[in-house]
C-alpha positions as CSV (number, residue, x, y, z in Angstrom):
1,X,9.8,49.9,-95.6
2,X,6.6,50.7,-96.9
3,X,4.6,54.2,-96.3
4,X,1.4,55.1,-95.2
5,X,-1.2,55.7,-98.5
6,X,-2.1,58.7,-97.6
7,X,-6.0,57.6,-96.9
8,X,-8.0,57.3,-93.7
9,X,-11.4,55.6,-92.6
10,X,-13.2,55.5,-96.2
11,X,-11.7,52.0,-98.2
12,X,-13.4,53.0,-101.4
13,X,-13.9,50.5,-104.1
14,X,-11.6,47.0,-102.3
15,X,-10.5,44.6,-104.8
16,X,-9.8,41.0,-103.2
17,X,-7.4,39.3,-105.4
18,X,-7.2,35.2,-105.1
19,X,-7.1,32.7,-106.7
20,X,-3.5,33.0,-108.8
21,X,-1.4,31.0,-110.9
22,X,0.6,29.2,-108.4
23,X,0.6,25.9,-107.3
24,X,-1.0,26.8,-104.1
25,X,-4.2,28.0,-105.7
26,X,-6.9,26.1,-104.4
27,X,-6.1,27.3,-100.7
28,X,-5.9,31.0,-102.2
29,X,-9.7,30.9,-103.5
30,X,-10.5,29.4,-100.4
31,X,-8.5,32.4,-98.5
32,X,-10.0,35.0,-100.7
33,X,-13.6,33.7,-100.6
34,X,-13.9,34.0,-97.1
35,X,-12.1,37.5,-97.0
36,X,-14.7,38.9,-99.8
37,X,-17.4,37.6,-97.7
38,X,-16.0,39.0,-94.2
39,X,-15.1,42.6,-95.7
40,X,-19.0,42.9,-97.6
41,X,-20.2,41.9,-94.3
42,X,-18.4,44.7,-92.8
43,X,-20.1,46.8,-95.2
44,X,-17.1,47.3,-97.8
45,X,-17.9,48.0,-101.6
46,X,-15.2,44.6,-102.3
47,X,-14.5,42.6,-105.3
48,X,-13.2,39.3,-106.1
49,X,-10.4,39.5,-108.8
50,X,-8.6,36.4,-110.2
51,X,-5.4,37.1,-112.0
52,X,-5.4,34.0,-113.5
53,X,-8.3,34.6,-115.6
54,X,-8.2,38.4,-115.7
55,X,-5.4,41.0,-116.8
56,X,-3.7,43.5,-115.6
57,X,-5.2,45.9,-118.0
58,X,-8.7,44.8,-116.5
59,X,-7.2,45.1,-113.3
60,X,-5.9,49.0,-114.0
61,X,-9.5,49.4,-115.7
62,X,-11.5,48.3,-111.9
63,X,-10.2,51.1,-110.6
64,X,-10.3,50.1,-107.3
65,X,-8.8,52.1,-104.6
66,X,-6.7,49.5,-102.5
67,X,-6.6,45.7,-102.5
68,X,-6.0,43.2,-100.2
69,X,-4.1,40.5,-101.8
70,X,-5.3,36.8,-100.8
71,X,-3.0,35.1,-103.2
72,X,-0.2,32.4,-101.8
73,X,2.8,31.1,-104.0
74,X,4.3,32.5,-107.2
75,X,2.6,35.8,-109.1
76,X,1.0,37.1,-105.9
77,X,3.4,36.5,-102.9
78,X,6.9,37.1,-104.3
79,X,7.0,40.6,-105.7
80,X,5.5,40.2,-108.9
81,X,2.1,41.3,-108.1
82,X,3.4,44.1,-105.6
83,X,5.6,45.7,-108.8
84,X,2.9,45.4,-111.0
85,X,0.4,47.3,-107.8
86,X,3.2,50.0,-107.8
87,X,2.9,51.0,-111.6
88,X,-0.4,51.1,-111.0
89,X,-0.2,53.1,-107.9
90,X,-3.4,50.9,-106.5
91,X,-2.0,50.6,-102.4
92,X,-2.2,46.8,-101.2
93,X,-1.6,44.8,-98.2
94,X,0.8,42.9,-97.1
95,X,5.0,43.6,-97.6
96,X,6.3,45.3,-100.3
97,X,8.4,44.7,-103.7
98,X,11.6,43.1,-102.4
99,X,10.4,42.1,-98.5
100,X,8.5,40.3,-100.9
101,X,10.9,38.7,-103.1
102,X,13.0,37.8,-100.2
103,X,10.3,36.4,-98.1
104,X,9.1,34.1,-100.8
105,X,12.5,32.3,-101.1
106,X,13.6,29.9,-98.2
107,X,17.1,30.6,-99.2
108,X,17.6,34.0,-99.1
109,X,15.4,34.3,-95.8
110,X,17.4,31.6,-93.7
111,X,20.9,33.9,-95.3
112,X,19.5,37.2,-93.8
113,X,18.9,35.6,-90.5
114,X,21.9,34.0,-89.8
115,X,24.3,36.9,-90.9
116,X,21.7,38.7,-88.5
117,X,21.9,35.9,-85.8
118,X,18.8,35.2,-86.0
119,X,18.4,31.0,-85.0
120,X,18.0,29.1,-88.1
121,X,18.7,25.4,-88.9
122,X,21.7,24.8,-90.5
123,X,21.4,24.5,-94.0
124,X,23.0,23.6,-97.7
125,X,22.2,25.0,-101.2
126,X,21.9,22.2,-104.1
127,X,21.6,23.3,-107.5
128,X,18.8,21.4,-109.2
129,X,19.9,20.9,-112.5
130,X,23.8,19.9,-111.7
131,X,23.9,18.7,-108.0
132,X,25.4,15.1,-108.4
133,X,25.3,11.7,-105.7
134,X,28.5,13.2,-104.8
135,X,26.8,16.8,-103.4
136,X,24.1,14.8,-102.0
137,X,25.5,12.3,-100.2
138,X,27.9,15.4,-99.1
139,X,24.9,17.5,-97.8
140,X,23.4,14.3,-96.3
141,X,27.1,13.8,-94.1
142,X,27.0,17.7,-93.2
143,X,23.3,17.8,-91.7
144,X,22.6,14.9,-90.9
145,X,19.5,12.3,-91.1
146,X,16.7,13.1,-90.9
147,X,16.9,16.0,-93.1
148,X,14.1,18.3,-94.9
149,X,14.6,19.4,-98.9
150,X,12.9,22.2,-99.8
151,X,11.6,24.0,-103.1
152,X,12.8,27.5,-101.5
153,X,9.8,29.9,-103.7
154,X,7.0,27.2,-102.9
155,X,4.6,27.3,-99.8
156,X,2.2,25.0,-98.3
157,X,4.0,22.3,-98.0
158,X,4.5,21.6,-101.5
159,X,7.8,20.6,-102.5
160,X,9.3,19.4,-99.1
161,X,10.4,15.8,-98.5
162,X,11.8,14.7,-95.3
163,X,14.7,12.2,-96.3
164,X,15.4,9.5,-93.1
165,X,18.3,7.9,-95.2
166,X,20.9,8.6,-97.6
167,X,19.7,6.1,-99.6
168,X,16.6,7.8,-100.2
169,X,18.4,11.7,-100.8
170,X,18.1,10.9,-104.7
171,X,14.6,10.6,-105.1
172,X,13.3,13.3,-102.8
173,X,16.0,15.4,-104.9
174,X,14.3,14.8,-108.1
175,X,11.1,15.4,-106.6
176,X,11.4,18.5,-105.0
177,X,13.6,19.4,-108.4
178,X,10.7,19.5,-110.5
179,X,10.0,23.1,-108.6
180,X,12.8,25.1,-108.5
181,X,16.4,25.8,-109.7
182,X,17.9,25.7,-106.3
183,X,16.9,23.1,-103.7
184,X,17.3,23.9,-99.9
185,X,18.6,21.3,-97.8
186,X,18.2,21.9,-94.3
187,X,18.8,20.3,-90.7
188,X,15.8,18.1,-89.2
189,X,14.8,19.5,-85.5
190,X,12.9,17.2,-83.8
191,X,10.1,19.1,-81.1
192,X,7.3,21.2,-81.2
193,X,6.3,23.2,-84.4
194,X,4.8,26.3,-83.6
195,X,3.5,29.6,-85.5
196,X,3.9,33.4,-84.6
197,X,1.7,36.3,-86.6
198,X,2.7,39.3,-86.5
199,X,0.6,42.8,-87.3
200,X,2.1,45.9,-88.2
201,X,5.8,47.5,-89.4
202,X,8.7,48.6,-87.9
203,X,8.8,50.1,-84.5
204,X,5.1,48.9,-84.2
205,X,5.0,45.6,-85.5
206,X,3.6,43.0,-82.2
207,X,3.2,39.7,-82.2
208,X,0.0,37.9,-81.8
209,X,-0.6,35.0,-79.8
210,X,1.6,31.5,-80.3
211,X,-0.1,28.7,-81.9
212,X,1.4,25.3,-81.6
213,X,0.6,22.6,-84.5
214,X,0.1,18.7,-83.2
215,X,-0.8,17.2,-86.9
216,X,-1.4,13.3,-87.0
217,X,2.0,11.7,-86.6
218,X,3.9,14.9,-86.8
219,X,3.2,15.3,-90.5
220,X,1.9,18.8,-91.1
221,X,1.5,18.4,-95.0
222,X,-1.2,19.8,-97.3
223,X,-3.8,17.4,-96.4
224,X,-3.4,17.7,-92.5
225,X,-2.8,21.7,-93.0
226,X,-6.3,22.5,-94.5
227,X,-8.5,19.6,-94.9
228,X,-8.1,17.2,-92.0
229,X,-9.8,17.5,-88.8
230,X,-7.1,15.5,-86.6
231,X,-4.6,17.9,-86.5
232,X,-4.6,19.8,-83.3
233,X,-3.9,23.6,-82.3
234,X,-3.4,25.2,-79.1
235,X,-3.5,28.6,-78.6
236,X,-2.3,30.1,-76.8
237,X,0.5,27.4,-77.3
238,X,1.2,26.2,-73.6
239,X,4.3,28.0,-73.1
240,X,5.7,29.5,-69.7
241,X,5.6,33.2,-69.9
242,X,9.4,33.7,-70.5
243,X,9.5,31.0,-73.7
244,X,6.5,32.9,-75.4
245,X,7.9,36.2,-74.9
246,X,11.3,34.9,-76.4
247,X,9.3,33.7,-79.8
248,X,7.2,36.5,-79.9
249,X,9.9,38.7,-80.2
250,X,12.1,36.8,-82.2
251,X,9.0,36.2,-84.9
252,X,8.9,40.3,-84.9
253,X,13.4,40.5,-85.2
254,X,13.3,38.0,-88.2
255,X,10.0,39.9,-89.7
256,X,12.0,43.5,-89.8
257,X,14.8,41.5,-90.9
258,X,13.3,41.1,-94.2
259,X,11.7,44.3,-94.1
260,X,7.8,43.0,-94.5
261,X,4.9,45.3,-93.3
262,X,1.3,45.0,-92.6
263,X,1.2,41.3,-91.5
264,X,2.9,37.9,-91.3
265,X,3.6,34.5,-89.9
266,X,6.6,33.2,-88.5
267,X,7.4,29.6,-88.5
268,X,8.7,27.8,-85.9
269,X,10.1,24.7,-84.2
270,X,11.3,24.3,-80.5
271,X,13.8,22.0,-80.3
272,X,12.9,18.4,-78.3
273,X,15.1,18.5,-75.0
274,X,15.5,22.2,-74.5
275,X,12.7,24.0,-76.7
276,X,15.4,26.2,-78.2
277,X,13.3,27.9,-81.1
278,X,15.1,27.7,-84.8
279,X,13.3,30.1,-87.0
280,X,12.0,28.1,-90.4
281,X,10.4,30.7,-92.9
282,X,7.8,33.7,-93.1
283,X,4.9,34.0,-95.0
284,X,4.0,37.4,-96.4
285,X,0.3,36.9,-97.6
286,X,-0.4,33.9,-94.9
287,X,-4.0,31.8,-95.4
288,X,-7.2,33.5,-94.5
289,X,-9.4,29.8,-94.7
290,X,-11.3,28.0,-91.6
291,X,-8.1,25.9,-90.8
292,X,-5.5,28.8,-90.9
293,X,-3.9,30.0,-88.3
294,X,-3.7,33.9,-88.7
295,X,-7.3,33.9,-87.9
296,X,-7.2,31.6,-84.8
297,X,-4.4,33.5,-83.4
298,X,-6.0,36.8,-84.0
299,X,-9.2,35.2,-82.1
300,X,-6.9,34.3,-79.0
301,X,-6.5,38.4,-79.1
302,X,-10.1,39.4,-78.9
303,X,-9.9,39.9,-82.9
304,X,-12.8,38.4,-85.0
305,X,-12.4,37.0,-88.6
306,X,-14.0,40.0,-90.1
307,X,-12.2,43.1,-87.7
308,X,-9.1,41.0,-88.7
309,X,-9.8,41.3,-92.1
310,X,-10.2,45.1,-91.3
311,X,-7.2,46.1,-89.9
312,X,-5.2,43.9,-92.7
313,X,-7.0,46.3,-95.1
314,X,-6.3,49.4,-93.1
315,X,-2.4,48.4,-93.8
316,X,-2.9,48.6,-97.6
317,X,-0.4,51.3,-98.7
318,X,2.6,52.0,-101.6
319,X,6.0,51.3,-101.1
320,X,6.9,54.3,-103.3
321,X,5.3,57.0,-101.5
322,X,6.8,60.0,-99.9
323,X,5.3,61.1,-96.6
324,X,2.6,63.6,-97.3
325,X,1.4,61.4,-100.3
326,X,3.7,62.8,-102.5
327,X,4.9,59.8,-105.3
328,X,8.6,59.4,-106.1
């Protein structure tokens, strides 16, 4: 669990990092750009830093006094970036080293919650490299069709497939493959797919307002997540007041699960029939653009763009830090 940095009111000299390495890069500059703009409207000394094109030793040379970290994906989401933050000792938003790390990875997360008993669709593990027709056509008997695969460290809907068939388990396989050494296979729920952020750590961490997702044809992918102007939100999601307390308090059990801090989103769907919510994944550094949906939550709760971009920064803090300030 991270600790407090020790500072109070004055941000100093902010460095907004976006932009990345990842495959989800394009959404991160968009994420970052509009946090630079919001935090130099609200009067912060901030600067944009891309750690694609700049180094760590350029980083360390800034010397900026916190950052808030706008990257999604690989290098800036998954623990890497956070390690690299704590050598520095430069305090950043968002979870720390391994809430990170475990976070980022579909696998681990859904293992956590379910030794937890946390709701989670059932799930199987397929090793890229060395599954055979004989594992697949094994996970396809155990969960089911339709079934989702899943590039466990990849976000933004790239590399999922939903598979309707057996027949057709091969190729999503060998898509998805292409991103990561283990694949997550992992029950289809048919219903509503719905999204809970969550501010703070700990004792303190609350939900925000629901937000349900109605994309075009139930497909939420990259297009219909940031680009398209069909898919629908409602927030606050029309739920009855027990349902939405139920998945607002779920989304903060299965973000202290993991240990994450400062902020988050929590992935739901509600299950057609009897809405019964199975928790999906959590993102750790979750998008800051005109179509995301920590902003439009936050909105639902009397919190603009920029104030939200305020009290993320306010979070920005060390994992290895003593109370009083003192290092480790």
């Amino acid at each position: 669990m991270k600790a407090g940095s020790g500072k109070s009111g004055k941000f100093g000299k902010v460095g907004v990092l976006f932009g990345g390495r990842s495959a989800e890069r394009e959404v991160s500059l968009m994420s970052g750009g509009g946090v630079l703009k919001a935090l130099q409207d609200k009067g912060v000394d901030a600067h944009g830093f891309d750690p694609a094109q700049r180094s760590l030793a350029e980083l360390a040379a800034e010397k900026f006094d916190r950052v808030f970290i706008a990257l999604h994906g690989r290098y800036g989401e998954d623990g890497t970036l956070q390690g690299a933050l704590e050598q520095l000792e430069i305090p950043y938003t968002g979870s720390g080293v391994m809430s990170s790390a475990i976070a980022m990875d579909k696998i681990m997360t859904k293992q956590i919650w379910a030794s937890m008993g946390l709701p989670t669709p059932a799930f199987v593990v397929l090793d890229s490299a060395s599954a055979t027709q004989a594992d697949l056509d094994r996970a396809a008997a155990e969960l089911g069709m339709p079934l989702m695969l899943k590039a466990p460290h990849e976000g933004s809907t790239i590399g999922i497939c939903k598979v309707s068939a057996p027949t057709g388990m091969r190729a999503a396989f060998d898509d998805c493959a292409r991103y990561d050494e283990s694949l997550l296979a992992e029950a289809f729920v048919r219903g509503r797919e719905i999204t809970v952020p969550v501010l703070g750590r700990g004792r303190s961490a609350r939900a925000l307002p629901v937000v349900e997702i109605r994309a075009p044809g139930g497909n939420y992918d990259y297009h219909n997540k940031y680009f398209s102007d069909d898919t629908k939100y409602l927030c606050p999601a029309p739920l009855g007041e027990a349902q939405t307390t139920l998945v607002q308090e779920l989304a903060v059990r299965a973000f202290n699960a993991l240990g994450c801090s400062g902020w988050g989103r929590v992935d739901f769907m509600l299950r057609e029939g009897d809405d019964a919510p199975f928790l999906l994944e959590i993102n750790t550094s979750p998008g800051m653009t005109s179509h995301s949906l920590v902003p439009m939550s936050a909105q639902a709760a009397g919190i603009g763009y920029e104030d939200l971009c305020i009290e993320v920064l306010k979070t920005a803090t060390l994992d290895y830090q003593l109370p009083g300030g003192a290092l480790r």
